[in-house]
ZAZA-162041 format. One record per atom (N, C-alpha, C, O): residue in one letter; y, z negated, x negated; atom name. Coordinates in nm, 4 decimals. Last residue first. Layout:
// residues N
r,Y,Z,X,a
A,Y,Z,X,CA .
...
This chain:
// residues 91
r,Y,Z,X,a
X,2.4838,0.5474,3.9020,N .
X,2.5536,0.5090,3.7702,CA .
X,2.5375,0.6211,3.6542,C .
X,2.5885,0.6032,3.5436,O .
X,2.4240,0.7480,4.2034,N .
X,2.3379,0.6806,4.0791,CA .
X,2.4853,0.6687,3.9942,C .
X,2.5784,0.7482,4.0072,O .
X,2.5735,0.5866,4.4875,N .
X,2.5775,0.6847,4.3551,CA .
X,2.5427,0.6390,4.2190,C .
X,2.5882,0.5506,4.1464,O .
X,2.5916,0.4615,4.7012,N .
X,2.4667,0.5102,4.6595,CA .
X,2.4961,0.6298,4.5850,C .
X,2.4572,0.7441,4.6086,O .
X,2.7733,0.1803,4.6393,N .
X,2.7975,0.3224,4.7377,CA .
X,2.6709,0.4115,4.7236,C .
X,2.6939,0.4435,4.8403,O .
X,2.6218,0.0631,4.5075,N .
X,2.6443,0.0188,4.6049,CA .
X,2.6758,0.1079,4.6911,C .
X,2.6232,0.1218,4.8015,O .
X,2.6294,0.2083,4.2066,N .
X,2.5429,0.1851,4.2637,CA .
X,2.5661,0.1263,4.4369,C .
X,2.4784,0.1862,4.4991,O .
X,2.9642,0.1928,4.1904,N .
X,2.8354,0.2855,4.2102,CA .
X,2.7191,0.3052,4.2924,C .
X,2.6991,0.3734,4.3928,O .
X,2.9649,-0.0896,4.1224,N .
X,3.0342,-0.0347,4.2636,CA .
X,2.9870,0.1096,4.3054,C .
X,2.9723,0.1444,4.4225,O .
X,2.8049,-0.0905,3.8845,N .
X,2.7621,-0.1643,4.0063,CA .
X,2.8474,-0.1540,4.1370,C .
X,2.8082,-0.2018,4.2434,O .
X,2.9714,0.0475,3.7503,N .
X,2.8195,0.0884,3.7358,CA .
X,2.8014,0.0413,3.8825,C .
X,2.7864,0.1162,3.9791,O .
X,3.1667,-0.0933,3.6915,N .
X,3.1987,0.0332,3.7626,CA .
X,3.0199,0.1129,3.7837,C .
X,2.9878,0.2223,3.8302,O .
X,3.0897,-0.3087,3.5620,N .
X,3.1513,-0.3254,3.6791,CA .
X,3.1709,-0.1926,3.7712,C .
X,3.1864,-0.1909,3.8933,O .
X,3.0049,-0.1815,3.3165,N .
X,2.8746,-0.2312,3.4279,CA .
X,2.9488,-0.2951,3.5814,C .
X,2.8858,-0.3215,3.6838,O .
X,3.2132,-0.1578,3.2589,N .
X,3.1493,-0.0276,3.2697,CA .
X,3.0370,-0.0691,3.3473,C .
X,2.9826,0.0010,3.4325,O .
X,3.3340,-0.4108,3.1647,N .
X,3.4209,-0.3259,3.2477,CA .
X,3.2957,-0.2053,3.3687,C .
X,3.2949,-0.1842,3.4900,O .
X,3.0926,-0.4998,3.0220,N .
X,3.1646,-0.6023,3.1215,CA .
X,3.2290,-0.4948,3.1973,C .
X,3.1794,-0.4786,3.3088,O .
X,3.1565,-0.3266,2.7598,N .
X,3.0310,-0.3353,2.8286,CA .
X,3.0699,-0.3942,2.9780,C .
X,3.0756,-0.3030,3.0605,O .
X,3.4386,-0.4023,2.6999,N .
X,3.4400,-0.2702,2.7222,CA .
X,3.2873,-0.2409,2.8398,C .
X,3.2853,-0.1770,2.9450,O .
X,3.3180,-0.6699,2.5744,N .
X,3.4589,-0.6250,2.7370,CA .
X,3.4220,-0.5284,2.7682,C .
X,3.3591,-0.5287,2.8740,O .
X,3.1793,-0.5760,2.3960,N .
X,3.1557,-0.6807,2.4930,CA .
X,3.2215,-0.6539,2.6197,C .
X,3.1812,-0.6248,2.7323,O .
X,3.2045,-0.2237,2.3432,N .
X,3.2610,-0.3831,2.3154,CA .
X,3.2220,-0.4502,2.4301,C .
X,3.2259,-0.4024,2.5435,O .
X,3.0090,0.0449,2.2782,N .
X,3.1118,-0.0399,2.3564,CA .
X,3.1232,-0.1711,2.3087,C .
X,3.0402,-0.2179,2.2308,O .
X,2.9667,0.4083,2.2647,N .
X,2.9957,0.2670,2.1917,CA .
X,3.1032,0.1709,2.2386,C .
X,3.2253,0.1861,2.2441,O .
X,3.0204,0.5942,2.4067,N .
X,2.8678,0.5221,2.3591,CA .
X,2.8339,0.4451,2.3254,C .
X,2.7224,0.3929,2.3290,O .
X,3.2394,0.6766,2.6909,N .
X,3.1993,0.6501,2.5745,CA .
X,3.0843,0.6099,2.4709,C .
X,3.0772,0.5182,2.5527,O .
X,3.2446,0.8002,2.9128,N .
X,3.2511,0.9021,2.8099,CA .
X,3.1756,0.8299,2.6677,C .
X,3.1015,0.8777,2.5819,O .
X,3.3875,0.5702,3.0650,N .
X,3.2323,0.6165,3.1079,CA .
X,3.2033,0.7095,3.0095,C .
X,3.0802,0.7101,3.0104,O .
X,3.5989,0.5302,2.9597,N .
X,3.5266,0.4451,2.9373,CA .
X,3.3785,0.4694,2.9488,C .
X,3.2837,0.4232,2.8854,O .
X,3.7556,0.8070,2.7598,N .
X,3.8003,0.7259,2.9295,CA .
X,3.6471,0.6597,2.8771,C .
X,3.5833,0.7098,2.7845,O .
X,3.9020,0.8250,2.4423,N .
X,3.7401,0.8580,2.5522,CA .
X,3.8156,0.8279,2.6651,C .
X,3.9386,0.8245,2.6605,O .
X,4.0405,0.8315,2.2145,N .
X,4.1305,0.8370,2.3074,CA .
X,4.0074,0.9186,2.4104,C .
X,4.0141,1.0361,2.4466,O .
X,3.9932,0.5509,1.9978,N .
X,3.9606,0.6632,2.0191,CA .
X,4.0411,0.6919,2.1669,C .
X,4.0956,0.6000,2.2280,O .
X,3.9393,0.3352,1.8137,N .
X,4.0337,0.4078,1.8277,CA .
X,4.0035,0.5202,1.8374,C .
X,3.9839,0.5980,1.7441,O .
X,3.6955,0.1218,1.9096,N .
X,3.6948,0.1890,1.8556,CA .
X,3.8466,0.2780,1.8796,C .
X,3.8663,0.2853,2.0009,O .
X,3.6926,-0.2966,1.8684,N .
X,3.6985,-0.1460,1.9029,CA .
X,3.7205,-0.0355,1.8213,C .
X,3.7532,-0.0455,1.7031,O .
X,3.3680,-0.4199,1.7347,N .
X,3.5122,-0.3866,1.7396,CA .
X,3.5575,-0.2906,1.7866,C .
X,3.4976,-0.1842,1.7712,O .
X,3.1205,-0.3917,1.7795,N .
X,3.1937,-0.5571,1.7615,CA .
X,3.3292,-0.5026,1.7071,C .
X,3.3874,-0.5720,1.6238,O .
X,2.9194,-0.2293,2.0196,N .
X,3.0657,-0.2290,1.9153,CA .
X,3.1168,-0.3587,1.8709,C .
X,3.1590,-0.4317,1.9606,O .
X,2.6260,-0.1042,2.0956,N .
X,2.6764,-0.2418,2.0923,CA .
X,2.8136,-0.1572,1.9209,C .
X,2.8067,-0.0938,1.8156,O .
X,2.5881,0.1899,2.2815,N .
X,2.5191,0.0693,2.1955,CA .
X,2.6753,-0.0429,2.1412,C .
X,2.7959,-0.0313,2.1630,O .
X,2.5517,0.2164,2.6620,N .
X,2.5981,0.2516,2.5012,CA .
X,2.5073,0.1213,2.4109,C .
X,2.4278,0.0305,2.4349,O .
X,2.4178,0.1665,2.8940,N .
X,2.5880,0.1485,2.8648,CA .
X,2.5874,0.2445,2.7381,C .
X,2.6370,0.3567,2.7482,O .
X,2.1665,0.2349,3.0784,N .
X,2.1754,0.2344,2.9459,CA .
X,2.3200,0.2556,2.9309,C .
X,2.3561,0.3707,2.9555,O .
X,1.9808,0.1444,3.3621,N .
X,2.0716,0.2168,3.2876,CA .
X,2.1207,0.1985,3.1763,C .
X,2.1176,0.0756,3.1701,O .
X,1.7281,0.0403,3.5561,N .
X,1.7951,0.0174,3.4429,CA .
X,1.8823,0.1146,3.3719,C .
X,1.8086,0.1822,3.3001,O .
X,1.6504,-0.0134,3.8980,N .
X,1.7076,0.0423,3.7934,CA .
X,1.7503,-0.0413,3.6605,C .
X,1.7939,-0.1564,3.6585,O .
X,1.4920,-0.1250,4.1476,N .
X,1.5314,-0.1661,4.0590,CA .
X,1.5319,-0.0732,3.9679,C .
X,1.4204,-0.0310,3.9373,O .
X,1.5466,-0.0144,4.4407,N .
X,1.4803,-0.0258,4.3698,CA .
X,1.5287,-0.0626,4.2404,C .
X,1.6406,-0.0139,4.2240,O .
X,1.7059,0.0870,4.7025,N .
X,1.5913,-0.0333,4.6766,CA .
X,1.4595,-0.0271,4.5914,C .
X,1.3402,-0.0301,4.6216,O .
X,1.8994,0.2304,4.5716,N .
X,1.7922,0.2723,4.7014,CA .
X,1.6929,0.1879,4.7010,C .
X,1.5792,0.2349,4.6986,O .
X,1.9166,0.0414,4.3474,N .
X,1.9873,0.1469,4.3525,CA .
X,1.8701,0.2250,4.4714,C .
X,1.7619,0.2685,4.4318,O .
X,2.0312,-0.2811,4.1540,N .
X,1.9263,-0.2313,4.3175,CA .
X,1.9679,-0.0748,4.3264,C .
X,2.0891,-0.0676,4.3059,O .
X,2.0307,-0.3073,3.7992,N .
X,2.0701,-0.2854,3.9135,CA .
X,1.9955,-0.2596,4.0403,C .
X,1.8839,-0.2102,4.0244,O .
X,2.1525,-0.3616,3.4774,N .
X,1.9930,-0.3696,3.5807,CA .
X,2.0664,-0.3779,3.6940,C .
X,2.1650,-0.4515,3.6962,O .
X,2.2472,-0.1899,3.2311,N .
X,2.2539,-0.2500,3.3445,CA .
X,2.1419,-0.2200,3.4180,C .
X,2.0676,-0.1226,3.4298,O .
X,2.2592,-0.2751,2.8353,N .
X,2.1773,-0.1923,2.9939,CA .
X,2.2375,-0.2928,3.1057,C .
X,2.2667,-0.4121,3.0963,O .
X,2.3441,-0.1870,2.5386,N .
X,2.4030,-0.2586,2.6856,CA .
X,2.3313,-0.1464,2.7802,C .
X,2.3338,-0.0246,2.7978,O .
X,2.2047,-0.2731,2.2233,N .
X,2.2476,-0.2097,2.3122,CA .
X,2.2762,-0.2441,2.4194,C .
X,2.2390,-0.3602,2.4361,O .
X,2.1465,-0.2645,1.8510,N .
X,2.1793,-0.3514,2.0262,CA .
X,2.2326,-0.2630,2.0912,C .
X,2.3032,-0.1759,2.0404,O .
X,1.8450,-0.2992,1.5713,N .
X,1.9870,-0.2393,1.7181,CA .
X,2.0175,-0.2869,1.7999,C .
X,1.9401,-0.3654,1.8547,O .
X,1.6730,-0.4218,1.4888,N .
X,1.7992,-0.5157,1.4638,CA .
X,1.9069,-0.3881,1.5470,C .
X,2.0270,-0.4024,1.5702,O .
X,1.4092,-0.3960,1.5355,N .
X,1.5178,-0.3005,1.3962,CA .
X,1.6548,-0.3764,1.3912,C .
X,1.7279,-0.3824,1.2923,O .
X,1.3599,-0.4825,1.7562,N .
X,1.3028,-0.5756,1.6466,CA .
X,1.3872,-0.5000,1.5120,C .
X,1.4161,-0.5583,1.4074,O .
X,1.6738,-0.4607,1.9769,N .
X,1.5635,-0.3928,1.9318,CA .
X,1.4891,-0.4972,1.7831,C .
X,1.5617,-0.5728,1.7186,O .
X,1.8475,-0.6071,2.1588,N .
X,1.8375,-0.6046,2.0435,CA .
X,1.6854,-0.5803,2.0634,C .
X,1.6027,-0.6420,2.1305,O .
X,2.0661,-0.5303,2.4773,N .
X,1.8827,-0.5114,2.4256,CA .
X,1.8835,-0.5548,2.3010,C .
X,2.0063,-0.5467,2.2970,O .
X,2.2191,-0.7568,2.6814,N .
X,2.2071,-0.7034,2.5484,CA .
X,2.0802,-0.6840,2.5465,C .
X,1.9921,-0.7603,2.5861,O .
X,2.3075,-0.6393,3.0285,N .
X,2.2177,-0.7282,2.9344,CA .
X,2.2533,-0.6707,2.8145,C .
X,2.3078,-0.5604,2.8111,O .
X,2.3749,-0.7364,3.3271,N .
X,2.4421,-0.6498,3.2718,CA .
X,2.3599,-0.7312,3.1468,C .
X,2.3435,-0.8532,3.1502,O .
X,2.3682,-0.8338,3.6138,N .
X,2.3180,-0.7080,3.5964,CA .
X,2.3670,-0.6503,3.4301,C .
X,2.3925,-0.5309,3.4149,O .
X,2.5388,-1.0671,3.6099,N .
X,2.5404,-0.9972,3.7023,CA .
X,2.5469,-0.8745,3.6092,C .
X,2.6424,-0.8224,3.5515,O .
X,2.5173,-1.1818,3.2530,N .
X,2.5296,-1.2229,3.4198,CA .
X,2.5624,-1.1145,3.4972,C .
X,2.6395,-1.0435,3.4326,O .
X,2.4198,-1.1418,3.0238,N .
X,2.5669,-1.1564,3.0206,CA .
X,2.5800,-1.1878,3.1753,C .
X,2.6928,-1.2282,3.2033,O .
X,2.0903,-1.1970,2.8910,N .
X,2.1742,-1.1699,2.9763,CA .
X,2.3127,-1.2196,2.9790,C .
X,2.3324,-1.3346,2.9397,O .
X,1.8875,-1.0329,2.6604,N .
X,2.0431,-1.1627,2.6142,CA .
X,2.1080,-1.1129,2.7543,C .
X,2.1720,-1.0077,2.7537,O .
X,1.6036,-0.9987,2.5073,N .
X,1.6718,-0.9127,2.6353,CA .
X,1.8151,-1.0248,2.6390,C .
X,1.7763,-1.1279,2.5841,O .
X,1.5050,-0.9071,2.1510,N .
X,1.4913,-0.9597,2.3234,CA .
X,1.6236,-0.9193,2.3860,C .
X,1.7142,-0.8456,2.3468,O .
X,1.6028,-1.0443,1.8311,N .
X,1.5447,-0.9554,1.9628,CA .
X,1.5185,-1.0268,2.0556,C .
X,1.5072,-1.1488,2.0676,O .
X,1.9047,-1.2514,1.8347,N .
X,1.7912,-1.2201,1.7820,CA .
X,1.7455,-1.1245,1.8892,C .
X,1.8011,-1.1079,1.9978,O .
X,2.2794,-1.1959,1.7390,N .
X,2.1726,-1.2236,1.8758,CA .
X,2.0338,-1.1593,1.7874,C .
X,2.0352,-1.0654,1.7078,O .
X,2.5455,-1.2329,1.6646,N .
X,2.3961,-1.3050,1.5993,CA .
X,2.3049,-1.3017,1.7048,C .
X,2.2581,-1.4042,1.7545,O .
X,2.6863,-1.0901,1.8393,N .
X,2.6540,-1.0876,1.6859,CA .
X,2.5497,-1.1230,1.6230,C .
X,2.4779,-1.0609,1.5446,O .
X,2.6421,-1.2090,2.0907,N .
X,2.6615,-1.0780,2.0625,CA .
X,2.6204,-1.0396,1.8741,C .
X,2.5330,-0.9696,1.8230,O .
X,2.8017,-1.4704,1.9763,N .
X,2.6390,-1.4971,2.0414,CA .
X,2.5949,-1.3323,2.0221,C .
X,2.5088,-1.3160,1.9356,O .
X,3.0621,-1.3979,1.9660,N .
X,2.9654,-1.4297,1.8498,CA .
X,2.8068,-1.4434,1.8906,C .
X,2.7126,-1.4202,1.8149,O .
X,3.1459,-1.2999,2.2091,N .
X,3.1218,-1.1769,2.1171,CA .
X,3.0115,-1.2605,2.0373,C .
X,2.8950,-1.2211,2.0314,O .
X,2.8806,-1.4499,2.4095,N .
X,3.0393,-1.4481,2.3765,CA .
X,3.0234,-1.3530,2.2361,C .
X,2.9193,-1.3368,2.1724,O .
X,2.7693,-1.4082,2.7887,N .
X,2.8077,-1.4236,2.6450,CA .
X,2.8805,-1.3968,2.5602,C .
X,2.9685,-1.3168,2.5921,O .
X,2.8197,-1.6554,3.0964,N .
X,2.8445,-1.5020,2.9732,CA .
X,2.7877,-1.5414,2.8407,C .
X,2.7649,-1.6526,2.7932,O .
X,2.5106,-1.7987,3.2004,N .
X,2.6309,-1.8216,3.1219,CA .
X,2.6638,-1.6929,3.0451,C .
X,2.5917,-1.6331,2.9653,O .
């Protein structure tokens, strides 16, 4: 089941999957971050999105540039991660 900004917010440590390859880290410090887990030459990868935005940021990045992402913004970038990966270009 996605998750939803507020679940995002109040998320305790551990790993919080959003579905197809795409996770919240919350660190025991209380950081969050967006990894994608992925097959990449048959093998399991993890890549690192950015860290966690609960709002956007006004900025004029392109998406892959950026560090700091929004739920969506995470969702978009692990979509372009994972067409990547498929063509066999590391993310």
């Amino acid at each position: 089941m996605p998750l939803t900004v507020k679940q995002v917010q109040h998320a305790k440590p551990g790993r919080h999957s959003d579905g197809r390859g795409l996770y919240l880290l919350v660190k025991p410090s209380g950081s969050k971050s967006w990894v994608l887990r992925v097959q990449f030459r048959g093998e399991r990868k993890d890549w690192g999105l950015g860290s966690v935005s609960l709002e956007p940021i006004d900025v004029d990045l392109p998406l892959h540039r950026r560090s700091s992402l929004t739920l969506a913004e995470a969702r978009e970038k692990a979509r372009i991660g994972r067409e990547l990966a498929k063509s066999g270009i590391s993310p």
